[in-house]
C-alpha positions in Angstrom: 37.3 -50.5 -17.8 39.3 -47.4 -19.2 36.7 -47.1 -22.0 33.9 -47.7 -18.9 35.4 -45.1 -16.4 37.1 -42.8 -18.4 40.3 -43.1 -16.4 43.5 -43.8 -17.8 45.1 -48.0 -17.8 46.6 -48.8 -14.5 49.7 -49.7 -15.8 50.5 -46.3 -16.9 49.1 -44.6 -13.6 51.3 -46.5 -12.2 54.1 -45.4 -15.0 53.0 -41.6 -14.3 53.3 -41.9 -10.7 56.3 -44.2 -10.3 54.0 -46.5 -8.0 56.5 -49.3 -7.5 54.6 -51.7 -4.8 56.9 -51.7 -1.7 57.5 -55.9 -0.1 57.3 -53.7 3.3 54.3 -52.7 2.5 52.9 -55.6 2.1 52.0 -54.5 -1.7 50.8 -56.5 -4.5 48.9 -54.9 -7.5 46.4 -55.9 -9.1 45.8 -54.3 -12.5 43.3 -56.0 -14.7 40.1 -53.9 -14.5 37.9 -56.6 -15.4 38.8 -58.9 -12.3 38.7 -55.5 -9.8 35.3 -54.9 -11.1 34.9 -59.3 -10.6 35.6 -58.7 -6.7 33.2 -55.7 -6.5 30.6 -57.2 -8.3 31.3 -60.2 -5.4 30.5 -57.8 -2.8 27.0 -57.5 -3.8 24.7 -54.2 -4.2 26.3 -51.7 -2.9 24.0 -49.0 -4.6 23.0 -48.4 -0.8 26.0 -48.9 0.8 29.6 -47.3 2.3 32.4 -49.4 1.4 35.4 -49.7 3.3 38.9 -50.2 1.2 42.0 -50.9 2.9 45.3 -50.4 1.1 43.4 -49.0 -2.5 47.3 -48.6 -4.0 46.7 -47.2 -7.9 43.1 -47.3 -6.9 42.0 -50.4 -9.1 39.6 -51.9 -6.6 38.0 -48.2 -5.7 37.5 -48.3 -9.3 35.6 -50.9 -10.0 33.5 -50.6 -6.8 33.0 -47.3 -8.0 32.1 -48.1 -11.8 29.9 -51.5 -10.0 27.7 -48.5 -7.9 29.2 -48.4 -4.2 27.2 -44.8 -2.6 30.5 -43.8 -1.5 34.2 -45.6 -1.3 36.3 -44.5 2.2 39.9 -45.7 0.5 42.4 -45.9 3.7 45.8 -45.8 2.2 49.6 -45.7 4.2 51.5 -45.1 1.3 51.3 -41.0 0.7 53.0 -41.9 -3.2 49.3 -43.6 -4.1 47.4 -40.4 -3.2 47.8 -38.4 -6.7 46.6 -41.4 -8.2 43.6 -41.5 -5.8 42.9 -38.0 -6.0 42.2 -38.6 -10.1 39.2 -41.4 -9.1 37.9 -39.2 -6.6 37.8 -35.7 -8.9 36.0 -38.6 -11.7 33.7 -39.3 -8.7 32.7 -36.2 -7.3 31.7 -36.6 -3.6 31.8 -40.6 -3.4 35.2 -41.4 -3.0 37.2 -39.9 0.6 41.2 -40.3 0.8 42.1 -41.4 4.2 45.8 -41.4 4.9 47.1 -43.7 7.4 47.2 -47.0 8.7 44.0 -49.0 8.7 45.0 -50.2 12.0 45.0 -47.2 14.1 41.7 -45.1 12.4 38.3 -45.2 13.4 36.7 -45.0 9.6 33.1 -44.9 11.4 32.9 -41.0 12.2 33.2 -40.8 8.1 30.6 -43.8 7.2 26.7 -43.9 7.1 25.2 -47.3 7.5 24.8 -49.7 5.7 28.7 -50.7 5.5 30.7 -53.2 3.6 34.0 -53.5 3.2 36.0 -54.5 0.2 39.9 -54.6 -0.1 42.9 -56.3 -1.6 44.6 -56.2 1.8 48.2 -55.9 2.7 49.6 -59.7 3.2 51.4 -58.0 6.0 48.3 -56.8 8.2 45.4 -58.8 7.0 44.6 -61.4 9.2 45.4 -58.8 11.9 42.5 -56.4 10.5 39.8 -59.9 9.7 40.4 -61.4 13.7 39.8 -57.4 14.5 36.0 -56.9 12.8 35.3 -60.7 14.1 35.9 -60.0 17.9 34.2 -56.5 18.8 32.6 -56.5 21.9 29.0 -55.9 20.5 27.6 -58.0 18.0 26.1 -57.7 15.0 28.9 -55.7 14.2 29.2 -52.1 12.0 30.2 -54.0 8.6 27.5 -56.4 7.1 29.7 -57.7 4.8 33.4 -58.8 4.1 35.0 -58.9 0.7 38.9 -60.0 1.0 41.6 -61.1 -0.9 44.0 -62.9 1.1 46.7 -65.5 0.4 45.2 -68.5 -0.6 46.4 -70.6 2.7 44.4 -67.9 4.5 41.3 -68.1 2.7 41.6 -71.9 3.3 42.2 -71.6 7.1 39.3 -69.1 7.2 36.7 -71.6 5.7 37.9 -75.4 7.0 35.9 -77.7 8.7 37.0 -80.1 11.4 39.2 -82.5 10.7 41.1 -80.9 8.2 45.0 -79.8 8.6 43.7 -75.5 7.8 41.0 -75.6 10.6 42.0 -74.0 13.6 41.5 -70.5 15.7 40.9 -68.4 12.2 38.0 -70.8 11.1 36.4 -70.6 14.8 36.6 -67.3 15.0 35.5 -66.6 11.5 32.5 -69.0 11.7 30.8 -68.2 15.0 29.9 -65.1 13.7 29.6 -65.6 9.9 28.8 -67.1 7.0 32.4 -67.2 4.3 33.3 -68.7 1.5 35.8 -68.2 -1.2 34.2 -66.9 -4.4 37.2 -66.2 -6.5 40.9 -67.8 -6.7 43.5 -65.9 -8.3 47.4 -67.2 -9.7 50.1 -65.3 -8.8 50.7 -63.5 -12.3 47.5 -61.8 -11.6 49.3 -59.4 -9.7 52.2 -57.1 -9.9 54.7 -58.1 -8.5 53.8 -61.7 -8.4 53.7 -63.0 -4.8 54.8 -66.6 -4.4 51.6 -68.2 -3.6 48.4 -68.1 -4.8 45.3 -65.9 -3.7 41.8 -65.7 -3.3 38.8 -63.6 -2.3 36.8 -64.4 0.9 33.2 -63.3 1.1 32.0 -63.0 4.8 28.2 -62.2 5.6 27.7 -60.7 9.3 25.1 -63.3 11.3 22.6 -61.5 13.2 24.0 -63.2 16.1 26.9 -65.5 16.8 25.9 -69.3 15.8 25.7 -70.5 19.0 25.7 -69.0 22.6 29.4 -68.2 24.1 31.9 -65.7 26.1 34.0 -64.0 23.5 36.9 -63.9 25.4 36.7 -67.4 26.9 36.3 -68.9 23.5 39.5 -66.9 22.4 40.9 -68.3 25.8 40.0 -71.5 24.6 41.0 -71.7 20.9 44.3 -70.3 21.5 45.3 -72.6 24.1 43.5 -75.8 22.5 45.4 -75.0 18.6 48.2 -73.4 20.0 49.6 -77.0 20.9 47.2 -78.7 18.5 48.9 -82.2 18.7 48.0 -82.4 22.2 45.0 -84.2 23.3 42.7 -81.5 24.7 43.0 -82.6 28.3 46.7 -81.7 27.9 46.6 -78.7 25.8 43.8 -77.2 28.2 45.2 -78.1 31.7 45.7 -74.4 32.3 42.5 -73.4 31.9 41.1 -75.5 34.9 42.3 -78.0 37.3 38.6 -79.9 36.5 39.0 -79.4 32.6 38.1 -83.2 32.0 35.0 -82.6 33.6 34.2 -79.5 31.3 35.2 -81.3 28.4 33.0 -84.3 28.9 30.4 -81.5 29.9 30.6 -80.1 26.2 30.3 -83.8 24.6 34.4 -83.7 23.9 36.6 -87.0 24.2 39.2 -85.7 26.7 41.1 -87.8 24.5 40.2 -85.6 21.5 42.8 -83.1 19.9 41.9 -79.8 18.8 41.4 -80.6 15.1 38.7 -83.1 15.3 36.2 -80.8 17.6 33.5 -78.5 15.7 32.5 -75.0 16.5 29.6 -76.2 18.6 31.1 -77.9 21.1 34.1 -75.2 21.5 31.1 -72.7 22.3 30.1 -75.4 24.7 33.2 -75.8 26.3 33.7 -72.1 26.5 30.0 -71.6 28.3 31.3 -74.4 30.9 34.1 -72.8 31.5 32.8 -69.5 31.9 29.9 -70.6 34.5 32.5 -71.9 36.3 
């Protein structure tokens, strides 16, 4: 993508502005341009749309979204050593890339953003579940993102898409699949990266329902899941004793086996547990 963009190889902005990735940072780069350009290509269309990137680093992501169309890139970046190397992209992309510095955590990127919005990011190992469980659980639903593009660890992208029955499902798959549709489109090996983490990773891509797949209290199904995987061996009478001294007779409300354990229940019934609970 040098020849495409115009921009100098990754490796030696990286070189030029001694952009070694930080572990407390949660930094891993990824410098092939063809596979940036892969994960922006992923995230759709964006010909129409504001794209959200968390922890841009060199900037090889904003490139490719950029090169792949995106109307305008809002790149949120914590580490101030990245920003002459995202300052280049932006003066190559007069008025559609905006430097945010600062942690993704604590900045409201709205007050800068037009609908539509997607966002796109390789994001910090450190922080990224932390950020996904955030834009699942606002308040109001459909939320302001329509989309998700994500590279996570590959045990997190797994977690993110299980079904019942399976050792990854839990709190992060409930969560994730009340109020979406996800899959993982793209696996990466470590040498990919720079410096190569110690596990594999892989993109996640997350489509906004219109409304949450089936009716339920946000904070009693949080309420719920956390109580019912945080002591997952449990059967479900035992794990959920705390929630209600008749929780057998919500349980059998929802069609669950007191008996049951966490693992073996799907997304439905939680919802239908959390509803019984709640009109209680």
């Amino acid at each position: 993508m040098s020849a495409l963009d115009g921009l100098p190889p990754l490796r030696d902005v990286i070189a030029t502005h001694e952009l070694r990735a930080k572990k407390n940072l949660g930094q891993n780069f990824l410098l092939d341009l063809n596979l940036t350009a892969r994960i922006a290509r992923i995230a759709g269309d964006l010909s129409k749309t504001d794209v959200i990137e968390v922890g841009p680093g060199p900037g090889g992501l904003t490139r490719g979204l950029l090169a792949e169309g995106a109307r305008k890139v809002l790149a949120i970046e914590k580490d101030s050593r990245c920003l002459p190397a995202l300052a280049q992209i932006a003066a190559h992309y007069p008025g559609r890339l905006e430097v945010l510095e600062g942690d993704a955590l604590k900045i409201d990127p709205l007050e800068y953003l037009e609908q539509p919005i997607a966002i796109c990011a390789n994001l910090p190992y450190n922080v990224g579940t932390e950020l996904l469980i955030r834009w699942l659980t606002p308040e109001d639903w459909p939320p302001f993102w329509s989309s998700l593009t994500l590279m996570f660890q590959k045990e997190v992208a797994e977690r993110i898409t299980a079904q019942p029955g399976s050792k990854a499902y839990g709190r992060l798959a409930i969560l994730t699949q009340w109020r979406a549709d996800a899959r993982i489109a793209l696996t990466l090996p470590p040498e990919a990266f720079t410096p190569p983490p110690k596990v594999s990773s892989a993109v996640v891509h997350l489509t906004a329902l219109p409304e949450p797949r089936f009716p339920a209290d946000l904070k009693t199904l949080e309420r719920v899941v956390a109580a019912a995987f945080n002591q997952r061996r449990k059967m479900l009478r035992a794990s959920l004793k705390g929630l209600s001294p008749q929780i057998e007779e919500h349980l059998t409300a929802a069609g669950i086996a007191p008996t049951d354990r966490a693992e073996q229940i799907p997304l439905e019934n939680f919802c239908a547990l959390a509803r019984s609970l709640k009109s209680a």
